[in-house]
N, C-alpha and C positions, 0 to 999 in steps of 0.2 A: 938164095933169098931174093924173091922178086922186089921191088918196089915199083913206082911212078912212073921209070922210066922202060919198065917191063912194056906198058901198055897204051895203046895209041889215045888220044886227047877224049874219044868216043867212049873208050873202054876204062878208063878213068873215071869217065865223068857218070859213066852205069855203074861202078865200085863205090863211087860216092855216093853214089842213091840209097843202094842197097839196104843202108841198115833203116832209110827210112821206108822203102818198102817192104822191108821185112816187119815191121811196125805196123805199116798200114794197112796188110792184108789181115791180121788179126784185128784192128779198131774195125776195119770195114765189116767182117765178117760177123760182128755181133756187136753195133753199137752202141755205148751205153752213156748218154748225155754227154752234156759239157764236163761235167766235172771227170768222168770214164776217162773221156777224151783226153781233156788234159794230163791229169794221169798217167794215163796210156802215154799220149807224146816225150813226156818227161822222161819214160824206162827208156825210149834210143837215146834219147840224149846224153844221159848217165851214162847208156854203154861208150860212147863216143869218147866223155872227158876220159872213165876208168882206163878206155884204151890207154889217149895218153899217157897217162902215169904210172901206170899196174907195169913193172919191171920184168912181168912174163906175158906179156903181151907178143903174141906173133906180130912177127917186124913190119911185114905187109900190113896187118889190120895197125898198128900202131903206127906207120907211114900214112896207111888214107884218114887216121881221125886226127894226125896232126895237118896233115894237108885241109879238112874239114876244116881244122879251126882259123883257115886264112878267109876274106870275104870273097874273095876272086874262086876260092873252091864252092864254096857256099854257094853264090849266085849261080854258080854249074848247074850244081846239083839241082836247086830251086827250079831255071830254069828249066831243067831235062824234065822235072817233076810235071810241071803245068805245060807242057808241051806233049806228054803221054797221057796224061791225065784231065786231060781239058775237057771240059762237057762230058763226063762221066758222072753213071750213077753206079750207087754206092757198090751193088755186086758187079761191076766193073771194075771198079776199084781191086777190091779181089783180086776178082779173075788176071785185069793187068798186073797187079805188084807179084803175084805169084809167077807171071811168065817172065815178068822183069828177072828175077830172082833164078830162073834156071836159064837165062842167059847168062847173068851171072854166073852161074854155075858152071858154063860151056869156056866162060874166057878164062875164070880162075885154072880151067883143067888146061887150056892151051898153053896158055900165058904163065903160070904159074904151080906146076903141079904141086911142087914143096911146100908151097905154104897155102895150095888147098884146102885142103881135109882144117884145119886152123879157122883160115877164114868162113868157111860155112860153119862149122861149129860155133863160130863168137854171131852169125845170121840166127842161126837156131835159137842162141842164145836170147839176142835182142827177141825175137817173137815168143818166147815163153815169159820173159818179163814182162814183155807187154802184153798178154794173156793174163796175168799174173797183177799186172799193177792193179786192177780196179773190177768189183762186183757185179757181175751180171746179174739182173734181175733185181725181184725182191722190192721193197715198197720205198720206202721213204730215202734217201741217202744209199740205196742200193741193201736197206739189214733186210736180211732173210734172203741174202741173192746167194750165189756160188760163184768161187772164186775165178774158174775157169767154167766157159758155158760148152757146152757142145757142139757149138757151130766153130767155137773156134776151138775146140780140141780137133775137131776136123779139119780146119783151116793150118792149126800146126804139122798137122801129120799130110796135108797137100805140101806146104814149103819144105816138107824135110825130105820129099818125095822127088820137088824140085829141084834140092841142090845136093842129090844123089844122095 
């Protein structure tokens, strides 16, 4: 059972990113206004507390979304975020959180093979909610849209590609 101390200050601070770039590459890949957005950001966040408290939470993802909820992780994260992401447009956006994400992929398999296969399934997770949270398309309030578009059923099936 890996935790915090598995992984050096760098490789922490890309596990804390993750679920927001696992989030992001699906808003990016099919954006759907403010309210989508909002939406959309809410499903990581949810994954985050559920970690927390869900009692079958694998230990490692229940370790980084407790570690999340201190400010000192947070500001990591944040930080890391607008430092890859700076002056980027939106299909950058993309394209970066999806290569973030199989880096991810690369440390979880060095650093932690046991609680791998775990942590990218709860990554998987966060992106099909947030696929899932808000309407694509469609006229007024998003009616007449579809739930999931196909830019980002494509965009799922890149992340899951990414973290093996």
């Amino acid at each position: 059972m890996a935790d915090k101390s598995n992984f050096t200050q760098e490789e922490w601070t890309l596990l804390l990113e993750s679920p927001m770039m696992a989030g992001m590459a699906i808003t990016a890949a099919d954006p759907s206004g403010l309210w989508g957005l909002l939406k959309e950001s809410f499903a990581s966040g949810s994954a985050l507390a559920r970690a927390m408290t869900d009692p079958g939470s694998n230990p490692l993802v229940k370790a980084l979304a407790t570690d999340f909820s201190t400010s000192e992780a947070r500001s990591a994260a944040r930080d890391g975020l607008k430092a890859k992401l700076a002056n980027s447009k939106t299909a950058e956006l993309k394209t970066k959180s999806i290569e973030a994400l199989r880096q991810v992929s690369a440390v979880l398999r060095a650093k932690a093979p046991g609680d791998a296969a775990d942590f990218k399934s709860w990554l998987r997770q966060i992106s099909q909610a947030t696929a899932e949270a808000a309407s694509e398309g469609g006229g007024l309030l998003g009616l007449g849209g579809v739930q999931v578009s196909e830019a980002e059923k494509a965009t799922l099936a890149e992340i899951s590609n990414a973290l093996d």
